[in-house]
N, C-alpha and C positions, 0 to 999 in steps of 0.2 A: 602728562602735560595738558595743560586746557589749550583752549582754540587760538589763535594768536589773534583773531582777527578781533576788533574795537567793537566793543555794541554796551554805550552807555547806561540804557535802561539794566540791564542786567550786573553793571559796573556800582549802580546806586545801589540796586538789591546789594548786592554782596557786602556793600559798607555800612548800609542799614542793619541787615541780617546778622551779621560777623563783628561788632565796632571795634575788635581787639587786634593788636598788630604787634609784633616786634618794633616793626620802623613804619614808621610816616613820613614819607618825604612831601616838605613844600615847594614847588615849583616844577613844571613841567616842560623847562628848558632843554638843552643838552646836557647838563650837569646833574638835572633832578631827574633827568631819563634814565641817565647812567649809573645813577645812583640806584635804581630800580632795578635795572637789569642786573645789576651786579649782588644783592643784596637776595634777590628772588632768588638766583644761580646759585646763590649759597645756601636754599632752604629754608631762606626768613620768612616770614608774613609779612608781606608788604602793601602799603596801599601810598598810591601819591596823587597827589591834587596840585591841579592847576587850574589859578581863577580865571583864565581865558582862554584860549585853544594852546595843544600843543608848541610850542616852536613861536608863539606868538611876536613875543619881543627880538631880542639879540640871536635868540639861535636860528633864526632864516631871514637875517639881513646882511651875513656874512659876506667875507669877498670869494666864497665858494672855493678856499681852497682847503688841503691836507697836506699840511706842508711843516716843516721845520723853522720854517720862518729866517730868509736871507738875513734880511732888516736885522734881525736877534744878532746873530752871526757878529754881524761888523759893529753889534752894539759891545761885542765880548757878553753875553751871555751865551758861555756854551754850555751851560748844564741842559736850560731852556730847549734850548734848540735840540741837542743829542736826544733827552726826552721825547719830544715830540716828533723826529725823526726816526725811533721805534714805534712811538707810538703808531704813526702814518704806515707804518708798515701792517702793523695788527689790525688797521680796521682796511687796509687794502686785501688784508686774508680772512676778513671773517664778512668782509660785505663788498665783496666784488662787482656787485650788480647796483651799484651806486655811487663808486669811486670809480675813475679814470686816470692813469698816465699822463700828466701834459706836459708838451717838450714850450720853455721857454726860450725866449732870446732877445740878450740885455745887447743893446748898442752901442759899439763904442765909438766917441770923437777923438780918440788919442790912443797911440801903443802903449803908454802906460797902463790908463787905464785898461785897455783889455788882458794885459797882464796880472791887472792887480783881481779884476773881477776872476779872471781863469784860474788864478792862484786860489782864492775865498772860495771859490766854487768846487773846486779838487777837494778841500779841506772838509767841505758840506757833504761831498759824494763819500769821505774816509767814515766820516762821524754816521754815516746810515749804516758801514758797513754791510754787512750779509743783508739789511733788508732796502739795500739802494734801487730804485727804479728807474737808472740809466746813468752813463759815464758824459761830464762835462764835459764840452770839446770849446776849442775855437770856431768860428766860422770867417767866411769872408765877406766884403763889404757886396760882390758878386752877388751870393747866396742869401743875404740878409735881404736883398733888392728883389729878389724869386721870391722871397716869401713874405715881404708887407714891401710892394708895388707903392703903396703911399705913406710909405717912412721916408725924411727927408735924407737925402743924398751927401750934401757940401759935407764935407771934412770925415765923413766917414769911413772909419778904418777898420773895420770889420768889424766882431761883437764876440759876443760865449753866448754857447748852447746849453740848458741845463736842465733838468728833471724836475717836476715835483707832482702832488697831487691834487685833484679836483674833484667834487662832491656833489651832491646837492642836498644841502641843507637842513630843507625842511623834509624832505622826503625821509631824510635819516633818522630825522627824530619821530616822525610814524613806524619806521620801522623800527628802533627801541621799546616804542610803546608798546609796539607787538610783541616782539622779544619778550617782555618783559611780564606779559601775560601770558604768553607762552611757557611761562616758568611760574605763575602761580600769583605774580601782582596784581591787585585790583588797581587798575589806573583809569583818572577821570578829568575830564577839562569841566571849564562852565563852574567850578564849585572854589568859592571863596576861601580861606581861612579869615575868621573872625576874632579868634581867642584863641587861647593856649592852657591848659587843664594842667593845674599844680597840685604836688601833692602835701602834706602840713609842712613840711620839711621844706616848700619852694622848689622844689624840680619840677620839672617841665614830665607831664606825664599823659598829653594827649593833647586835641587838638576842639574848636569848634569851629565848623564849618557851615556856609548855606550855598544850595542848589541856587545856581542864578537863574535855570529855567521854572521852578516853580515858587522860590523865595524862601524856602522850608530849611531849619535849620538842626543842623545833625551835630551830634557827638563822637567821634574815635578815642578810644585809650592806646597807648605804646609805648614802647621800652624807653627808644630814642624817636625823638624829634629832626630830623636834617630839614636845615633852612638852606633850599636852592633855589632863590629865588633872584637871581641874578642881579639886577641895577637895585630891585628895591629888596634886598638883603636886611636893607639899616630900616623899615617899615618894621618887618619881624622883630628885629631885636626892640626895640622901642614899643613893642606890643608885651615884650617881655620883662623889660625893667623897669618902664615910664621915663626914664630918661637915657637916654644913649648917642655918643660922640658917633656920628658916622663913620665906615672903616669904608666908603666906598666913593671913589669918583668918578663917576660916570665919564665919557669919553664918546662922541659923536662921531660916526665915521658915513660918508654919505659915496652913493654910487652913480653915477648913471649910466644905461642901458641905448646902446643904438643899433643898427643894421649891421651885420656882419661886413659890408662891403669895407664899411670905415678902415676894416682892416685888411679884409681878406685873409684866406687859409684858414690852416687848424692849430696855428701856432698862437701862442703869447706874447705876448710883448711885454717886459718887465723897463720900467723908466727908474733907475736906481738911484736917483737922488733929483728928488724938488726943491721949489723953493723956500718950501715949510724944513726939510731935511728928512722929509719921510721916501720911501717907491712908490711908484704909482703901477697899477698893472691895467691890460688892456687884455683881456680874455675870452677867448669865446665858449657861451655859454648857451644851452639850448636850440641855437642855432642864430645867438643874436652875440653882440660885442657887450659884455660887462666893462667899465672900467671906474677906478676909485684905488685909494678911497683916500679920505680925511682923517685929521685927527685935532678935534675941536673939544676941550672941556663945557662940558654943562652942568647947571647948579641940578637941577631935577628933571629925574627922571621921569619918561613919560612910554606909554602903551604904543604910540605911535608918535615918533617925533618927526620934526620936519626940519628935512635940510635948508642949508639958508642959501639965501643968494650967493656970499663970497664963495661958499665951498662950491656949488655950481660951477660961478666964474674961472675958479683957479683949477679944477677938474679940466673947465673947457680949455682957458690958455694954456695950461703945461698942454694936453693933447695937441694945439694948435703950434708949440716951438719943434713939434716930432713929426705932425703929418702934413703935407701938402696940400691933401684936403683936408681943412678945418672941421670939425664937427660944431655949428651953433644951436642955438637952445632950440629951434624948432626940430630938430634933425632927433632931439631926444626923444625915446619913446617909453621912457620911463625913472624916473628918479626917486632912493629911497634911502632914509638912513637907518644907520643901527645904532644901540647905546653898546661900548664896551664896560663891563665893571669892573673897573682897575682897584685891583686890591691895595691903595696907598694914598694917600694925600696926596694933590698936585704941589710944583715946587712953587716958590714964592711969586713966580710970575704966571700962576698957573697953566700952565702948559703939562700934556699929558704923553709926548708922543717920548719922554724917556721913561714914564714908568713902567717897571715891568710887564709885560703879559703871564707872569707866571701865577701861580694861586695863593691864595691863603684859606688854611684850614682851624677852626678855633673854637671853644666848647666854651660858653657860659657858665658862673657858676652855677644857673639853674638846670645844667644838663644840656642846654640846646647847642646844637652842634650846626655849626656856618659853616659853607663853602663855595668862596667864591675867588673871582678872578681867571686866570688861565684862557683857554683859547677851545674852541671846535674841536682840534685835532687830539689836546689831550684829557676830554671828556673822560674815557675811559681809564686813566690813571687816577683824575680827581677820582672819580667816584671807589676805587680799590682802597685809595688812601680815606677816603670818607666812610665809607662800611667798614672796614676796620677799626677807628675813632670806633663808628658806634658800639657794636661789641663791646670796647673799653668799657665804654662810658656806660653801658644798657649792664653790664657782667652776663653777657651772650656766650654761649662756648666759643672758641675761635673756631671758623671754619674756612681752611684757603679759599683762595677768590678765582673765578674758574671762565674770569671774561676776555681773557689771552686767547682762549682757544673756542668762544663761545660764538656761534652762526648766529649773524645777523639776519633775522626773517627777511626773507627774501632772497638770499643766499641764493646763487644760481652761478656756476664758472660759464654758461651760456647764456647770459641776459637775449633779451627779444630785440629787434631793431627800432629805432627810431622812436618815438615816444615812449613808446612800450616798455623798452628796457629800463626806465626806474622802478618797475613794477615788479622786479625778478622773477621770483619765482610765480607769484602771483598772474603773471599776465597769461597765460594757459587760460587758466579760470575767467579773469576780467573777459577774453575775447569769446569765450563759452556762453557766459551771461549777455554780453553783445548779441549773439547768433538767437535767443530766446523771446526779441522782443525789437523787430525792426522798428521801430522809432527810434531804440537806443540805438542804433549803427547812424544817426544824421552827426555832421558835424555839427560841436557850437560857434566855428566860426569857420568862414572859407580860408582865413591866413591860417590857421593851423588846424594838426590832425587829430588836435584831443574830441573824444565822442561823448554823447550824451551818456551814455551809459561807464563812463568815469568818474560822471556825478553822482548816479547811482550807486556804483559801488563804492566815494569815497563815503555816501550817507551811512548806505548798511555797514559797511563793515572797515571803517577809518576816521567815528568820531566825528566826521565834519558836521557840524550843527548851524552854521551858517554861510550864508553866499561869499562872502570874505575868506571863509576857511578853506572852501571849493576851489578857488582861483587866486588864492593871495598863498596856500602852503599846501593842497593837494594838486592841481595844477602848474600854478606857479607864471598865472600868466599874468597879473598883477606885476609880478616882479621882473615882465619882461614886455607888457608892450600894455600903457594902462588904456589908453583907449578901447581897444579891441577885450581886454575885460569889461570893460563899460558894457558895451556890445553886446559882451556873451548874458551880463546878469540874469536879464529878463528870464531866458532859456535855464539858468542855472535855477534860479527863483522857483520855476513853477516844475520841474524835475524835482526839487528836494521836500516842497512841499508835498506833492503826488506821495514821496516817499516816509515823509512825516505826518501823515494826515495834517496840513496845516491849512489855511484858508487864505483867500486873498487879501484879507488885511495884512498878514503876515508879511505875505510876498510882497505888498506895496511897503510893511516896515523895511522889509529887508534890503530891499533894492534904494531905498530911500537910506539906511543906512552905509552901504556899501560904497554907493555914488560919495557920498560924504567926505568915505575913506579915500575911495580912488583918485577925486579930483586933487589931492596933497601930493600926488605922482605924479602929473601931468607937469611937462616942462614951464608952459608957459602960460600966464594971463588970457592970450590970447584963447587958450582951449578953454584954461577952465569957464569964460563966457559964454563959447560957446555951449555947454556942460548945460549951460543954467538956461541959454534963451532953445534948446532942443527940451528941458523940463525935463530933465536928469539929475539936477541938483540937488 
């Protein structure tokens, strides 16, 4: 087994040196990770390219959980649901040291109602069976008041208690990557697809790519092609026929991020019907309150898109019919949305929050093989149902798929405490390289405990190539408080540069790009001004 640890330069050599593959995967989402890891574990040759960072788009703007999906449930999709209900079991035992237990609790304004939630929730807890992570119960309206002090009180008649899981996102999808070279994948961010290599016959038989750090353009050959490129899926295929009907409709879901007080405890709060007809959840996540999300059709999709005001507003009013203290836009410390790619046309009024979450898997006559749709939690079933298609399709030997039981890098049943433990089994090592180099033991900010030498180690050996990648999906503090990444850049800037031999023009791109990014998280007007008369802008 090679290193598991990320180290680009040597990731180009191998695809330069080697262009030949069984599989090429495009996209370095969840989908197109899992598609590696699982395809590697089989003994293929594999290489995947992602034209921006890991985890870039949809797969770290999630609402952070691993879960079954309530919502599905009372949609009557239970196949969805029981699916993904196993599934949340397997990656709660193959990656412990990034998945958490979380106890929710749905509030009820009527005895009905908490009958009918208690009954759908028993039904949820059958469908996990053997791999259930805890029994619904009732609660009382007493107990519901112990544990969110600012949930409102009038007509409340107790609630349910119920199980499911929670994650983090983007960390998981670095540790697939790892995985996944750990088993023999060459995997690379920063690097384009440009074209697709046909053979006289019109099958798809390889790929062309260019390095976005130095603009150089490269060739691979392979059996099978997998397009996992999540919202822009219909990009690929239209690269492949010159004309192609979309199979994908984007789907905007936006979050926003505030103080843990808003809610207090370590509990959830799940609000099971809005006025859109979606749930809303109230999470606590990293030590801050997540809550969202939305479900808004968009015509195109985009690398980083921007929530809009309504969704804001309606985030903040359902929160304000629940709590006593309102949360307003200034109180936000961060706001972000994600694209889902719904495998289906929207319906006549387009509206997206009845299309399935489930997937769709489909081969072109040129051989290229699509997969999209589905959700975080059942990553690793796409990708078992996707490497097998390829086989088919490539005439590969069959060989069983071995990601049931496959450790996720980092794998530790003792994760480290407090920031630490997203790091599993890694963070031994991370606090060792710490101890080597007292400058890396300063913090990058006094509000949290990440160290400078996180930076360091996400440069060497986690692929982060830019200050955005540092704090927007190896830290993750973008996603939790944007100002205070503002803050950190400067210090992230001239750490990665140090580590990259880069210069200070770099760092002045970088920071100049970054601020760009961040200010689209910022709640309100009123900051982003500020942003621009501090020369952050």
């Amino acid at each position: 087994m090679q290193s598991p640890l990320l180290d680009r330069i040597s990731s180009l050599k191998q695809l330069v040196e080697a262009p030949t593959y069984d599989i090429v995967v495009v996209g370095g989402g969840a989908t197109g990770l899992g598609v590696a890891v699982d395809a590697a574990t089989r003994g293929l040759r594999v290489a995947l390219l992602e034209q921006h960072d890991f985890a870039k788009g949809t797969s770290s703007r999630s609402t952070k959980l691993v879960h079954g999906g309530v919502r599905y449930l009372a949609m009557g999709d239970i196949k969805l649901v029981h699916d993904a209900l196993r599934e949340r079991g397997i990656t709660f035992a193959n990656a412990p040291h990034i998945t958490r237990t979380q106890s929710f609790i749905i509030p009820c304004y009527s005895f009905f109602a908490k009958l009918k939630y208690l009954v759908g929730l028993k039904f949820y807890d059958w469908l996990a069976g053997r791999r259930s992570i805890g029994k619904s119960t009732a609660v009382t309206k007493a107990e519901i008041q112990r544990h969110f002090p600012n949930l409102k009180s009038d007509k409340l008649k107790g609630g349910v208690r119920y199980f499911d899981g929670q994650f983090d996102d983007a960390r998981l999808a670095i540790n697939l990557a790892q995985t996944a070279t750990m088993h023999g994948a060459t995997v690379i961010n920063y690097c384009r697809v440009t074209g697709l290599g046909k053979s006289e016959k019109g099958k798809v038989n390889g790929v062309r790519f260019t390095d976005l750090e130095t603009g150089i353009t490269y060739s691979l050959r392979a059996k099978a092609i997998i397009n996992a490129t999540g919202v822009f899926v219909d990009d690929l295929l239209l690269m492949d026929t010159g004309t192609h009907k979309p199979i994908v409709k984007p789907s905007q879901g936006t979050h926003i991020v505030l103080d843990h007080t808003f809610l207090g405890g370590d509990e959830a709060l799940m609000i099971p019907k809005t006025s859109d007809g979606r749930v809303l959840f109230g999470l606590p996540w990293h030590g801050h309150l997540l809550i969202g999300t939305t479900d808004v059709p968009v015509d195109h999709p985009s690398l980083e898109p921007n929530p809009t005001t309504s969704e804001v507003d309606f985030i903040l009013e359902t929160a304000s019919n629940y709590l006593v203290k309102a949360p307003k836009k200034e109180d936000i410390r961060t706001i972000f949305a994600g694209l889902r790619p719904l495998a289906a046309p929207a319906d006549d009024h387009g509206t997206t929050k009845e299309i399935s979450r489930d997937h769709k898997l489909m081969v072109a006559p040129s051989g290229l093989i699509t997969i999209t749709g589905g959700k975080w939690t059942t990553y690793r079933k796409m990708a078992e149902e996707t490497v097998d298609k390829a086989l088919d399709v490539a005439g590969l030997p069959h060989v069983s798929c071995q990601t049931r039981t496959t450790k996720i890098h980092g794998y530790t049943e003792h994760p480290e405490t407090g920031h630490w433990a997203s790091y599993g089994s890694d963070a031994p090592q991370l606090k060792a390289l710490a101890k080597s180099h007292p400058a890396w033991q300063e913090k990058l900010h006094s509000d949290f405990d990440h160290l400078v030498v996180e930076v360091v180690w996400a440069t060497r050996h986690e692929m982060a190539m830019t200050v955005e990648d540092v704090l927007a999906r190896r830290l993750r503090i973008l996603f939790l408080h944007a100002q205070a990444s503002i803050e950190m850049a400067p210090k992230v800037a001239k750490t990665m540069a140090a580590e990259l031999g880069k210069d200070a023009n770099w760092i002045a791109e970088q920071l100049a790009a970054f601020n760009n990014v961040a200010k689209t998280y910022l709640a309100t007007t009123t900051m982003r001004h500020q942003m621009k008369e501090n020369d952050i802008d």
